[in-house]
N, C-alpha and C positions, 0 to 999 in steps of 0.2 A: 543363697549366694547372689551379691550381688553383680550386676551389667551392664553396657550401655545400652543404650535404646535411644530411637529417633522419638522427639516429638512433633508429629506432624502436626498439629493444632499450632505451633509456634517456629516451623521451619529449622530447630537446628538437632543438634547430637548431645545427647545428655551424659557428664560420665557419671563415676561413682562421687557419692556422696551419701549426707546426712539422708538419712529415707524418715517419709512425713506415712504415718500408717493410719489406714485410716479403714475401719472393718475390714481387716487383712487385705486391703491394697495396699501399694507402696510404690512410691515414685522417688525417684531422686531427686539430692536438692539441685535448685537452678542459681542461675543469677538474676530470674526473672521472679521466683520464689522471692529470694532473699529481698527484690528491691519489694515487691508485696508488699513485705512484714515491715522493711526500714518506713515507707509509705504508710503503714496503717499504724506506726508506733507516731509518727509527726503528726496524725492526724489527731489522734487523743491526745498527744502532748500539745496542741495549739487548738483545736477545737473543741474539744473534750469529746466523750465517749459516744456520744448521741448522734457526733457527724459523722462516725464509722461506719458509712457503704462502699459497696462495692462501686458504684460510681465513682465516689471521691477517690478509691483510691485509683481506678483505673487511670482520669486526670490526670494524677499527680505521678504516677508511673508511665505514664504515654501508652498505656495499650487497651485493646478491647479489655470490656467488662466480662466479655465470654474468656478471656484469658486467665483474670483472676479466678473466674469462679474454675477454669478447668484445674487451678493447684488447689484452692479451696471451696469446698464445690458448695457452703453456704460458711454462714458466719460465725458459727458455733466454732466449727474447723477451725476458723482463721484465729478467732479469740484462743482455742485449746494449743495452735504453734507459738502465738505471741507470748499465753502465759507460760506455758509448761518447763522451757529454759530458766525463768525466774526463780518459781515454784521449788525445783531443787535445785538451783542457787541457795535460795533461802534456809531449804533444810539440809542443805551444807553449813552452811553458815552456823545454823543455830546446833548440830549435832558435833561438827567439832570444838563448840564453845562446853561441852559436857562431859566434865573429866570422867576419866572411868573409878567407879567406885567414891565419886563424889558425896558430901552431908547434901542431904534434900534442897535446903535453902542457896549453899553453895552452887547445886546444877540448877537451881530455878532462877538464881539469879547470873549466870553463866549464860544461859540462852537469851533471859531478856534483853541482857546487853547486848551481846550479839547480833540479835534479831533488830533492836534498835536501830543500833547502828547501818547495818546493812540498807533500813528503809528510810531512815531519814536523809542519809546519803543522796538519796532517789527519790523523790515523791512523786513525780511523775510517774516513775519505775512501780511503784505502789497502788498508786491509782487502776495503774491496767490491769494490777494483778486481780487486786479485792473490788473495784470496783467496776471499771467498765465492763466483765463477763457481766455483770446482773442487769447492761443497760439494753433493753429492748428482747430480754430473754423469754421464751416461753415455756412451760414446764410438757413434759413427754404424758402420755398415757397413765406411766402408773405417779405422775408426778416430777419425778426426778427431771432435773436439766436434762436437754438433749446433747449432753458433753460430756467428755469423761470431767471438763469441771465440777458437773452437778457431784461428783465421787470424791470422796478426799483423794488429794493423790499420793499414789505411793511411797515418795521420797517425804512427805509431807507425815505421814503414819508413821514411820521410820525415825522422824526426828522427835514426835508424841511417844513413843514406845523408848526412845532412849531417856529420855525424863523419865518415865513413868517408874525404868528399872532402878533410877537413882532413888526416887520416891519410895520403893517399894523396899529395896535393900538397908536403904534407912531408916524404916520404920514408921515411915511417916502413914505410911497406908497399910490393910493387913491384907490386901485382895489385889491382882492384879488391877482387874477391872475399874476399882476406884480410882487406882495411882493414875490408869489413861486417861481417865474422866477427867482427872486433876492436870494432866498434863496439857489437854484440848484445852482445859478451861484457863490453864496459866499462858498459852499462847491467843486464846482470843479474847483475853483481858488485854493485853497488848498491842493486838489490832484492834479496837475500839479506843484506845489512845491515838492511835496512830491515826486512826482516821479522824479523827477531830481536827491533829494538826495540818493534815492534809487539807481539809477542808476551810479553817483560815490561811492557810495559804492560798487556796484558790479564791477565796474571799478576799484577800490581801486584811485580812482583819490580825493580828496579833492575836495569840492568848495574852492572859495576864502573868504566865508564869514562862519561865524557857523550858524548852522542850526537855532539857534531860533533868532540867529540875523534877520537871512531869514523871518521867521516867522512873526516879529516884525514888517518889513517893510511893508509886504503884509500888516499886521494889520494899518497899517500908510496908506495904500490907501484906503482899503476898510471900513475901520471903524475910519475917520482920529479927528472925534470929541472925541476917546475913547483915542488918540494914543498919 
């Protein structure tokens, strides 16, 4: 259940809100919170991913660096608030573009577009997602990120397993397992698009082709009965 509670590290009274969980603690959201994250999204969108500290962003929000860290208490945190809201955006996005009982080619090329669209829309919005978690990260003990990033995340599994059943119902696969295989791999064939154009974009370099030409063709390989 949640409460108010005083935060005394920042002088005011906190009410109910979005709670940020973090090893079964929880705090509610702020407006100190929120300028945080508006502050650490401006910071990758204009400097890119590498000037994301806690300094900078203290600066740009006018408060102690002990402030930020007491909402995020290192950077792994702050990257897992920024990305997590996108993350399942995204596999909203791409889970309701997946008819129920759809032909295989038809859901696979249902989500690409989808998913497309949603990131070309944003690139900067992209960048944070797929990119900046990997900039200055270091791997835990048995390897794994120290983030629930390092995990796929669950909204994200969710929208792989809704392909996968389209895949499987259709015949396209005879084993679950494959169809998800097939499903990961039809989604990061498309973020490997994606990040090229991303990438002359921050280059200001053009490709030689337009982006949904791009799009169209991948759809011409992996889904070529749809194409």
């Amino acid at each position: 259940m949640l409460a108010s509670f005083t935060d005394d590290k920042l002088g005011r009274t906190l009410g109910l809100g979005v709670l940020y969980e973090w090893g079964g603690m929880a705090k509610s959201n702020s407006k100190t919170a929120d300028l945080i994250l508006e502050a650490a999204r401006a910071i990758v969108r204009d400097f890119g991913p590498d000037k994301l500290t806690f300094e900078a962003i203290s600066r740009r929000v006018g408060v102690s660096k002990q402030a930020v860290i007491y909402w995020f208490p290192n950077k792994a945190r702050l990257l897992e608030a920024l990305v997590r809201p996108a993350l399942e955006a995204e596999a909203t996005a791409g889970k309701s573009a997946i008819k129920a009982n759809a032909a295989p080619d038809a859901a696979i090329r249902g989500l690409v577009e989808a998913l497309a669209v949603y990131h070309m829309s944003d690139l900067d919005r992209f960048r944070m997602m797929y990119v900046t978690p990997q900039i200055g990260q270091r791997p835990g003990r048995d390897g794994a990120m120290v983030t629930t990033l390092g995990r796929m995340h669950p909204a994200t599994t969710e929208m792989h397993d809704a392909l996968a059943d389209c895949l499987l119902k259709g015949g396209r696969y005879a084993r679950l397992v494959e169809a998800r295989r097939a499903a990961v791999a039809v989604h990061t064939a498309l973020l490997g698009l994606l990040l090229r154009m991303a990438m002359a974009d921050t280059l200001n370099a053009p490709l030689r082709h337009r982006d949904d030409a791009l799009v169209e063709a991948l759809l011409g390989v992996i889904a070529p009965k749809a194409a």
